[in-house]
ZAMARGU-4260 file (C-alpha; in steps of 0.2 Angstrom, whole numbers, plus 5000, padded with zeros to 4 digits):
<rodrens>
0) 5000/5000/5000 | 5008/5015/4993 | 5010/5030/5008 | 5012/5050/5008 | 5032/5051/5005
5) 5032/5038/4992 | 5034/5045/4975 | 5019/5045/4963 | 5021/5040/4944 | 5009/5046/4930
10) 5012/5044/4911 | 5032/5048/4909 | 5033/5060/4926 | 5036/5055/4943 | 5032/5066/4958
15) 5044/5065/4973 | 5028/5062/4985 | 5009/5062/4984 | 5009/5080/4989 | 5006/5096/4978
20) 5000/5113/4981 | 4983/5117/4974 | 4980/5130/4962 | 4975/5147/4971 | 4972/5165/4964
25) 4984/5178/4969 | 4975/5193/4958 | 4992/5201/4957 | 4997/5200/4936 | 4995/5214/4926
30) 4987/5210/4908 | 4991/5190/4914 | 5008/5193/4914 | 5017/5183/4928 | 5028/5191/4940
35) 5040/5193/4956 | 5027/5187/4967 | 5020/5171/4956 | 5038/5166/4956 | 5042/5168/4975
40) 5025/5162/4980 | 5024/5144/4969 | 5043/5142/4970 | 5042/5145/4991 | 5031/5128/4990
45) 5043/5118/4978 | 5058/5124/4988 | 5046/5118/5004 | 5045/5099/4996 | 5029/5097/4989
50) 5028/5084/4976 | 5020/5094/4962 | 5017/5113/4961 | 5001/5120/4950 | 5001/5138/4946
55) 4982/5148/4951 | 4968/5147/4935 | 4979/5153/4921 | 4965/5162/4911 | 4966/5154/4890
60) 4957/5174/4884 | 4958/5190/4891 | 4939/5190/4896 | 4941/5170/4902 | 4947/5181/4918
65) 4940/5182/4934 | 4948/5198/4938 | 4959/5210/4929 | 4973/5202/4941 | 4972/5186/4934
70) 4988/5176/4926 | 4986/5172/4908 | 4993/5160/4894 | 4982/5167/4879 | 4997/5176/4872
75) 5015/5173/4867 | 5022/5187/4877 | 5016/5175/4893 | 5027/5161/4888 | 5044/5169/4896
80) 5040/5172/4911 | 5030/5158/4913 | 5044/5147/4907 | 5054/5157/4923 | 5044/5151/4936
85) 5044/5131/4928 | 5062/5133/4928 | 5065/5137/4947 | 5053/5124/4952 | 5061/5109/4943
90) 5079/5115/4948 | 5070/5115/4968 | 5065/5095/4965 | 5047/5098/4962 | 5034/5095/4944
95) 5029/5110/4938 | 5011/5112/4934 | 4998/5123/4925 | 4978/5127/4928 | 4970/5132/4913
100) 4955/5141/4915 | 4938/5152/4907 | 4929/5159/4920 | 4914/5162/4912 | 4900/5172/4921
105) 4911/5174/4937 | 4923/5184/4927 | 4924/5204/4928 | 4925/5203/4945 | 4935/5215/4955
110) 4949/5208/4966 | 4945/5201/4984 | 4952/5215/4993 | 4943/5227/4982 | 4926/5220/4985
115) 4925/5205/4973 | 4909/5211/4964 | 4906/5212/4946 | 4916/5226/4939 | 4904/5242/4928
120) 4910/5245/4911 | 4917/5261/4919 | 4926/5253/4932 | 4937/5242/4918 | 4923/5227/4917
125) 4921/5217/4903 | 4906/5208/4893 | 4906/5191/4900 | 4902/5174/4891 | 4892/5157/4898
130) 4881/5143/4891 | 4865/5153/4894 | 4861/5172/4899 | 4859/5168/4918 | 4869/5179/4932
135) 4879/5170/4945 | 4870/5178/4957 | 4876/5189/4973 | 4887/5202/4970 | 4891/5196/4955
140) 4876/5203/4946 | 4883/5206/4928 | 4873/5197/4917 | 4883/5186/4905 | 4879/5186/4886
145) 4875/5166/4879 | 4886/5160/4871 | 4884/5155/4850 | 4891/5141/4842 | 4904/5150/4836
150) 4908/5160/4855 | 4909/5141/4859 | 4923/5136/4845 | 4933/5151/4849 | 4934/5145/4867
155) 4938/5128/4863 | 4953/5135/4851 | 4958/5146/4865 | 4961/5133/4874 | 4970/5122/4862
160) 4981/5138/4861 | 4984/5140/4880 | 4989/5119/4881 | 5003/5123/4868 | 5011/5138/4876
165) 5009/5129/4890 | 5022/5115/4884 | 5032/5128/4876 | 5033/5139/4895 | 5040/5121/4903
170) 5025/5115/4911 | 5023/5095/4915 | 5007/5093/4919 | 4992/5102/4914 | 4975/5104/4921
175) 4957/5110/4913 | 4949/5119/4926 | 4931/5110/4923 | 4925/5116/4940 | 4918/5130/4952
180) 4906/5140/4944 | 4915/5144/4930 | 4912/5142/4912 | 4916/5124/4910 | 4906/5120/4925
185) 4891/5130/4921 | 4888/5121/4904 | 4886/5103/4914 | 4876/5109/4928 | 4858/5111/4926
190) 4859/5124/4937 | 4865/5136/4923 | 4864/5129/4909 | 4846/5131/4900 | 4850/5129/4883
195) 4839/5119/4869 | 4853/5116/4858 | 4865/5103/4857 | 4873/5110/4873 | 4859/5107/4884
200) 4847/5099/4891 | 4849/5080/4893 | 4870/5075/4902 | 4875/5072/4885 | 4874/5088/4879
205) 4877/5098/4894 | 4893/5088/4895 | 4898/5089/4877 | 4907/5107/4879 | 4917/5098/4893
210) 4921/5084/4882 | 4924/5093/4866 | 4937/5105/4874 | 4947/5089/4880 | 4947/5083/4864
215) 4954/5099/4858 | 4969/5098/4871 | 4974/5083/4870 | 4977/5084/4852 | 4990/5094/4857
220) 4996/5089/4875 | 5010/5079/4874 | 5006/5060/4875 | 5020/5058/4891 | 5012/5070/4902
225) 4999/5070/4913 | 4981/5078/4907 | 4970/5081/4921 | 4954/5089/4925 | 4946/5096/4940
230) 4929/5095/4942 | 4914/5102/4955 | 4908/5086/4959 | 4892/5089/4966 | 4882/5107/4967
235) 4875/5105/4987 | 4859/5112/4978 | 4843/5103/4976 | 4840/5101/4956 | 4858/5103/4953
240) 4873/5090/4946 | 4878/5076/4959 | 4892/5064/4963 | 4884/5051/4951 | 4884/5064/4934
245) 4904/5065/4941 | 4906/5047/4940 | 4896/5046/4922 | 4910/5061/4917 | 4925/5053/4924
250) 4924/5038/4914 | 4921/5049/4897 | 4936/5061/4901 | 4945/5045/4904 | 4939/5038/4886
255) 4947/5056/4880 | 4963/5053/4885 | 4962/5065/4905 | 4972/5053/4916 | 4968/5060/4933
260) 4952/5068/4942 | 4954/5082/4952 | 4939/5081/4966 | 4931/5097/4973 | 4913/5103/4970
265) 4902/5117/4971 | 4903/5136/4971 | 4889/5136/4953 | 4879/5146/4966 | 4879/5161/4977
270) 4872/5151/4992 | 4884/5141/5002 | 4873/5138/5017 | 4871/5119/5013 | 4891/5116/5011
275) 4896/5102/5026 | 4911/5111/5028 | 4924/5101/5040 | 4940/5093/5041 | 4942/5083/5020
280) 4927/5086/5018 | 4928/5081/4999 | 4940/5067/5003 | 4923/5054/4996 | 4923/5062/4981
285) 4940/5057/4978 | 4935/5040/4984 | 4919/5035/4973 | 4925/5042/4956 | 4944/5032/4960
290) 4935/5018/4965 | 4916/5017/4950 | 4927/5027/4938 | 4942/5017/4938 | 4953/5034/4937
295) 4967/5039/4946 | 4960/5054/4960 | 4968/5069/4968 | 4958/5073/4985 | 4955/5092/4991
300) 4945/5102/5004 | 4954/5104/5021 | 4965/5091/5023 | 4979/5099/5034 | 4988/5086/5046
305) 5001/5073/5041 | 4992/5059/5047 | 4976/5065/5039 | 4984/5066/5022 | 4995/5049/5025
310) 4978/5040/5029 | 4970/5046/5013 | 4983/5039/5002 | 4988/5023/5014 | 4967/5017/5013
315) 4965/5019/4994 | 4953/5036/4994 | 4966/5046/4983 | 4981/5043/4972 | 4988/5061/4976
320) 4983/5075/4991 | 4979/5092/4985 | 4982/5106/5000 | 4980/5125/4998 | 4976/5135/5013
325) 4990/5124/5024 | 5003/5127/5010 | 4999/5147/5013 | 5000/5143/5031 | 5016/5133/5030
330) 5026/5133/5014 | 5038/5118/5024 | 5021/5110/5027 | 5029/5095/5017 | 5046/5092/5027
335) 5036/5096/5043 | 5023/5080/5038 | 5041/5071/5035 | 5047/5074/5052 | 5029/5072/5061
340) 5028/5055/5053 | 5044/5051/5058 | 5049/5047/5040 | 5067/5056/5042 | 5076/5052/5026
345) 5062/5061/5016 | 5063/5073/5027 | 5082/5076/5024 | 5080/5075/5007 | 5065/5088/5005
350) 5076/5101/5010 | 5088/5111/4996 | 5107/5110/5001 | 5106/5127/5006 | 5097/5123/5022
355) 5104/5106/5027 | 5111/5101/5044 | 5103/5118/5050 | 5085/5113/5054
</rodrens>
């Protein structure tokens, strides 16, 4: 039985351990351009000793962005820097990993800290795209315009585009960001997509935008690497997608060629209230679509404690542990788990030469 420290293999790469930093937004690029910060704040983690390091929704268009602070890959002049923070992390032991992302109706939004509403026209907003003309919801009012076949193709290129830059900026694994409210997520949820076109209604064609845009990547991923896809496995709202659909999508995303599930849900509406927040609290969603789907699994949603994460991975509920808050907390959270589970060599090893025999 496989445990937390022993490395993880998937197509041609190998992670050092089963840990890796989940992707978070840090709202601090300017026209998607990476920076300082994006390189300090994900190479922090790698030089910490997590296994695999995923850069925050990296957005495959300008409007595809949450906020005007958003990191993007839908132009060459993003390749560089990206390719500058790939090139630390490797050096610092860890796999370098990309998010790729279309936020949909949940994009012109203004930064957290500058009250995350949707952004006027006059404040630097943006005409926002999704499967039907429905707002999020909240303060995120703006009402997104529905999308035609040809808003749907252009997406779907965009993302073919962003997968390629992404292998020319270094990257080694790629996820489509298929969940959270955001475009992807709102064509397979019922929720928000009312269409009576070939994009909705029945799961098949809610899911086919999902499934297309797969198809479009892989034909340009390379065959070595990992292509993974998070999903919002279940909506916590009555009427809206569930675990089962997940199950049903895994197995066609596996048929597509995606070669790992990344397991969160929710956050398709602006009522949390029914959210059973708590220690891995979407540790089973992990579990059922590893074990009906028959795909490997990365588990989220506050794990924080070494033995916590070990158990996951020692019982079979997840190939790989996904943490975010806890790596903000502790970017050493990965030696620390070392030396709390008394694995010392892996420990030792986490930790760049730079720092050894001193802590």
């Amino acid at each position: 039985m496989p445990q937390l420290f022993d490395p993880y293999q998937l197509k041609d790469i190998t992670l050092r351990n089963r840990i890796g930093v989940s992707p978070m937004c840090q709202y601090s690029a300017e026209d998607g351009v990476p920076n300082d910060w994006h390189l300090v704040n994900l190479g922090s983690r790698a030089v910490g000793g997590a296994g695999l390091v995923i850069a925050e929704a990296t957005a495959v268009e300008a409007r595809g962005r949450i906020s005007p602070g958003d990191l993007g890959i839908w132009a060459d002049k993003h390749i560089e820097p990206h390719y500058r923070m790939t090139k630390f992390i490797k050096e610092h032991g860890a796999v370098p990993a990309i998010q790729i992302a279309h936020a949909g109706r949940k994009g012109s939004a203004a930064r957290p800290w500058e009250g995350d509403n949707s952004l006027k026209d006059e404040e630097g907003g943006w005409e926002t795209v999704a499967p039907s003309a429905i707002a999020f919801g909240g303060e995120l009012w703006r009402v997104p315009k529905e999308m035609t076949h040809q808003d749907i193709q252009e997406v779907q290129t965009a993302f073919r585009s962003a997968a390629l830059r992404a292998l020319e900026a270094g990257y080694e694994w790629l996820e489509l960001h298929f969940a959270h409210g955001y475009l992807a997520h709102s064509f397979y949820s019922p929720l928000s997509n009312k269409r009576t076109d070939e994009y909705g209604g029945s799961f098949e064609n809610r899911i086919r935008f999902v499934v297309e845009t797969t198809r479009a990547v892989r034909e340009v991923w390379s065959d070595r690497l990992p292509l993974t896809a998070r999903l919002s496995c279940y909506d916590w709202v009555e009427g809206g997608w569930t675990i089962d659909d997940s199950v049903e999508l895994s197995k066609k995303l596996k048929a597509e060629g995606v070669d790992l599930i990344d397991c969160s849900s929710g956050f398709n509406s602006s009522d949390y209230k029914n959210y059973p927040f708590g220690a891995g609290w979407q540790v089973p969603f992990a579990e059922k679509i590893r074990k009906e789907a028959q795909i490997a699994t990365a588990a989220v949603g506050s794990i924080t404690q070494a033995m916590q994460a070990d158990e996951i991975i020692r019982n079979g509920r997840a190939d790989i542990v996904l943490l975010a808050r806890e790596m903000l907390r502790d970017p050493y959270w990965s030696y620390h788990a070392a030396l709390e589970l008394q694995t010392k060599d892996a420990a030792k090893e986490l930790l760049p030469v730079q720092y050894g025999g001193r802590v």
